[in-house]
C-alpha positions in Angstrom: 10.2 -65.4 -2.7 7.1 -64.3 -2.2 4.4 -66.8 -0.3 0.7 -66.6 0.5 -0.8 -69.3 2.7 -4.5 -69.0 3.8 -5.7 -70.9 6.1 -9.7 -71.1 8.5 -11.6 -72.3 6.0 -13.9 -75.3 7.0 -17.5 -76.9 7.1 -20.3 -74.7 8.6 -24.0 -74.6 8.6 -25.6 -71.8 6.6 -26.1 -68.4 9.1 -22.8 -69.6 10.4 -19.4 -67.9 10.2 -15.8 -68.4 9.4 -12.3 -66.6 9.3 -10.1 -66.7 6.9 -6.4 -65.8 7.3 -3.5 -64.6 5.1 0.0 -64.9 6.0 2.5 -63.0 3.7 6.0 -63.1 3.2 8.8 -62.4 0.9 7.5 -59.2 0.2 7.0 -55.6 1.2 3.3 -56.7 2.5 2.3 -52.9 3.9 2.8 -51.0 0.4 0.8 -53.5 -1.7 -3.4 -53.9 -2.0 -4.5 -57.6 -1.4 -7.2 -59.5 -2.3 -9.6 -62.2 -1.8 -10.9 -64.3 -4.7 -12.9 -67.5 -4.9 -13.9 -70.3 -7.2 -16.9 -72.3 -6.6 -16.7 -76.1 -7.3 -17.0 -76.5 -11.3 -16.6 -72.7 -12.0 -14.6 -69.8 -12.3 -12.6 -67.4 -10.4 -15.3 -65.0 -8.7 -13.5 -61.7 -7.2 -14.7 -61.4 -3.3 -13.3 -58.1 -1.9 -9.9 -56.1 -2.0 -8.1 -53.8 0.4 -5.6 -50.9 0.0 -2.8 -50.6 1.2 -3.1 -49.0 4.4 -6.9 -50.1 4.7 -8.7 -46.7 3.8 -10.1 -48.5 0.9 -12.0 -51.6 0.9 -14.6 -53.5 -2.0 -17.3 -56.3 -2.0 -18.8 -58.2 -4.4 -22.3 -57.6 -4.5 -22.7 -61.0 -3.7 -20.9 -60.6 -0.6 -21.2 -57.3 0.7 -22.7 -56.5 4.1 -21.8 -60.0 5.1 -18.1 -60.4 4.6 -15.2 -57.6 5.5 -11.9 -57.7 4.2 -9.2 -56.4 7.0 -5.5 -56.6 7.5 -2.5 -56.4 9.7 0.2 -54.7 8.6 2.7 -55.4 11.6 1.4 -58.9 11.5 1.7 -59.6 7.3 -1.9 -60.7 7.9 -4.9 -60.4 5.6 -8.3 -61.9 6.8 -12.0 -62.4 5.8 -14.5 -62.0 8.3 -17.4 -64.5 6.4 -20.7 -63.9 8.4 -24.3 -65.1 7.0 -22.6 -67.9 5.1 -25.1 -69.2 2.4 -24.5 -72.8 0.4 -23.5 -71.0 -2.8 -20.6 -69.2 -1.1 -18.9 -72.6 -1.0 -15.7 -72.7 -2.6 -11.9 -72.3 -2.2 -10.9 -68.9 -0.9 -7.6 -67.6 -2.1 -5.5 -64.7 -0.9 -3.9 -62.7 -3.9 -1.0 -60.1 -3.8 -2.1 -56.8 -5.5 -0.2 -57.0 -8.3 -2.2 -60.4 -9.4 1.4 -61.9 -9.9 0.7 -64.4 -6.7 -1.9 -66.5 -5.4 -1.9 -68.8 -2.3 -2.9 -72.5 -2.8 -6.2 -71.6 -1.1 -8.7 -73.2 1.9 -11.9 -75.0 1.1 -15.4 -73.4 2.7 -18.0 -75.6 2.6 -21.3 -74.3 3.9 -24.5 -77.3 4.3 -26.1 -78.9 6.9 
């Protein structure tokens, strides 16, 4: 069956950084896009950034972009977040999301104060 697990996220200072991993399984990981979505305590899902299949294609949020990148490892069934710049309001749990939107991991928790 198919299974995302993410895992990196953590408590850090704003201007700090953090990277969040992906694993993937149960599923043909290299022929499908994957994306990152988040939900901010008391809110809803916010999409963060997607990625194609073999990686020539990559999004942002405004919100996001110039500070985050999406990459993945094909050989690896990896998908990460490179978070850079973190600000308070990108606090929430980061989950990793097959393509199709059929499956969603259970998430990790970034939490960015001093």
């Amino acid at each position: 069956q198919v299974q995302l697990v993410e895992s990196g996220g953590g408590l850090v200072q704003p201007g700090g950084s953090l990277r969040l991993s992906c694993a993937a399984s149960g599923f043909s990981f290299s022929t499908y896009s994957m994306t990152w979505v988040r939900q901010a305590p008391g809110k809803g899902l916010d999409w963060v950034s997607s990625i194609s299949s073999e990686s020539s294609v990559t999004n942002y949020a405004d919100s996001v972009k110039g500070r985050f990148t999406i990459s993945r490892d094909n050989a690896k069934n990896r998908l990460y977040l490179q978070m850079n710049s973190l600000r308070p309001d990108d606090t929430a749990v980061y989950y990793c999301a097959h393509g199709s939107g059929d499956y969603w991991g259970n998430g990790t928790l970034v939490t960015v104060s001093s």
